[in-house]
C-alpha positions in Angstrom: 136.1 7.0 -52.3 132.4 6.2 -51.5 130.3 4.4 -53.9 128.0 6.2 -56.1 124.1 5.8 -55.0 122.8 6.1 -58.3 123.3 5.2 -61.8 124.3 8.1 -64.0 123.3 7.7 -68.2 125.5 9.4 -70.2 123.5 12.0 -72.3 125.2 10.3 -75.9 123.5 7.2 -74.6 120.5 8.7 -73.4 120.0 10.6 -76.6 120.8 7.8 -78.9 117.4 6.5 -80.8 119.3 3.2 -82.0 118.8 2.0 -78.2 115.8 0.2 -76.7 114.9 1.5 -73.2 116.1 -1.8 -71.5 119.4 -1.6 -73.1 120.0 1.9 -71.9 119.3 0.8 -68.4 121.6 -2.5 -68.4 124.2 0.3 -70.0 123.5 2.5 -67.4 123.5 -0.1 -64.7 126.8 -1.8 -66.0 128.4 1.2 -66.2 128.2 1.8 -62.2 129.8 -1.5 -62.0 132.3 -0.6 -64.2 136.3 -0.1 -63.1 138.0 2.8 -64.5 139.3 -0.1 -66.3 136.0 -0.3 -67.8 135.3 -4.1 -66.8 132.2 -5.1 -64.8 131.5 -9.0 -64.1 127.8 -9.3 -62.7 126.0 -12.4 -62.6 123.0 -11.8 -65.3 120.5 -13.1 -62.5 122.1 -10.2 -60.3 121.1 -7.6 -63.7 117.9 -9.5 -64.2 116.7 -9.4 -60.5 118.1 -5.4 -60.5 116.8 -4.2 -63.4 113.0 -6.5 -62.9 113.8 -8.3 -65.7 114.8 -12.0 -67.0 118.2 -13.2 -67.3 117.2 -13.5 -70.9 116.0 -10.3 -71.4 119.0 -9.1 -69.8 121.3 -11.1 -72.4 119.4 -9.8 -75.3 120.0 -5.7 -74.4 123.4 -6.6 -73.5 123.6 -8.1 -77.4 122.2 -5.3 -78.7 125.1 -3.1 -76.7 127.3 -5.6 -78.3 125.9 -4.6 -81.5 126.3 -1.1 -81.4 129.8 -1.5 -80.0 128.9 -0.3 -76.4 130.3 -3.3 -74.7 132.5 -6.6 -75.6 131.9 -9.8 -73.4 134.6 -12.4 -72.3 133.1 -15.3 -71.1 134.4 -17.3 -68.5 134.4 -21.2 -67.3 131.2 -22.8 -66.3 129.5 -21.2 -63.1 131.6 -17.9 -63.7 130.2 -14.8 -64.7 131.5 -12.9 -67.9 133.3 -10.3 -67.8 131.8 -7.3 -69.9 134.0 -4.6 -71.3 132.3 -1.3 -71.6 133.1 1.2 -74.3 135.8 3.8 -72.0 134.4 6.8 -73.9 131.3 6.4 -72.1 132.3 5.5 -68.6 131.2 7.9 -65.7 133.4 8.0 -62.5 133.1 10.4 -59.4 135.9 12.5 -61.0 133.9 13.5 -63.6 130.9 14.2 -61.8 130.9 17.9 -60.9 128.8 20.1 -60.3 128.3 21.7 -64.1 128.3 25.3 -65.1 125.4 24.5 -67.5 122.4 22.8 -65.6 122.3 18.9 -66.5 119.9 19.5 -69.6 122.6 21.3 -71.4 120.0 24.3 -71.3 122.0 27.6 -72.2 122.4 29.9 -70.3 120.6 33.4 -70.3 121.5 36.7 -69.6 119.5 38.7 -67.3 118.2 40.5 -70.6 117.2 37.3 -72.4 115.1 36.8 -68.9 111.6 37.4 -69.4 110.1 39.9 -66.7 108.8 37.5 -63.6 106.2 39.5 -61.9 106.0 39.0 -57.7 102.9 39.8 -56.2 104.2 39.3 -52.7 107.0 41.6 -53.4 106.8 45.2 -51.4 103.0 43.3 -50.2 104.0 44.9 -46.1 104.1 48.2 -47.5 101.3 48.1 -50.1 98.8 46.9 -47.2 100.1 49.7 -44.9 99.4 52.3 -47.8 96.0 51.0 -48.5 95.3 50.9 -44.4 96.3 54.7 -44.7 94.3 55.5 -47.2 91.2 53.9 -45.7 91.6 55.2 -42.7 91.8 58.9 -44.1 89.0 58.2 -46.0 87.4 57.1 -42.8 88.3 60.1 -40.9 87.1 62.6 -43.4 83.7 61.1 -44.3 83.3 61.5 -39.9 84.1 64.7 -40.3 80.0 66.1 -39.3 79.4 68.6 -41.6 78.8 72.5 -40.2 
């Protein structure tokens, strides 16, 4: 399975107003970490120097995720990283990414009489231009015509 090249936000995170910026990001970016297990164990440096932030700004949007029951930390012995539990109901994995019947928005879909008429100016343009060369050129021809 090839590692995913991007970090996918889950829409319940993304839409939740509760949640600073930076702690959707360290969400977003601990969730690619993340096991189907749901356990990620990066260094905070590592998040800090990822994310272009501090280790301590790191630690304080990973308490808030604490705080909002997101995420649980083990800590480890000295020079270990923690391990970070994320919440399983909010995981992403590569089995669940497909492609969706709905576009990514969650915009509904419309039927073709919902659709509001799209007009195309290019559309029959070959034809119109050989019409209006016709008629030109008839014109042309009849004002050549010397009178009698």
């Amino acid at each position: 399975m090839s590692q995913l090249t991007f970090a996918p936000i889950p829409n319940e995170i993304l839409r939740r107003t509760d949640l600073s910026h930076g702690a959707k990001l360290c969400c977003a970016r601990l969730i690619q970490y993340a096991g189907k297990d749901g356990q990620a164990f990066p260094k905070l440096a590592t998040l800090g120097e990822e994310l272009g932030m501090s280790s301590r700004a790191v630690q304080r949007f990973l308490t808030e995720l604490e705080s909002h029951k997101l995420l649980t930390t083990q800590q480890r012995g000295r020079g270990q990283s923690n391990i970070y539990h994320v919440d399983k109901s909010i995981l992403i994995h590569s089995s669940k990414l497909t492609t969706p019947e709905v576009s990514c928005l969650d915009t509904p879909k419309l039927s073709t009489l919902d659709t509001p008429e799209v007009s195309t100016p290019y559309k029959g343009r070959k034809e119109n231009f050989k019409k209006e060369i016709e008629k030109i050129t008839a014109g042309l021809v009849h004002n050549m015509r010397m009178p009698r």
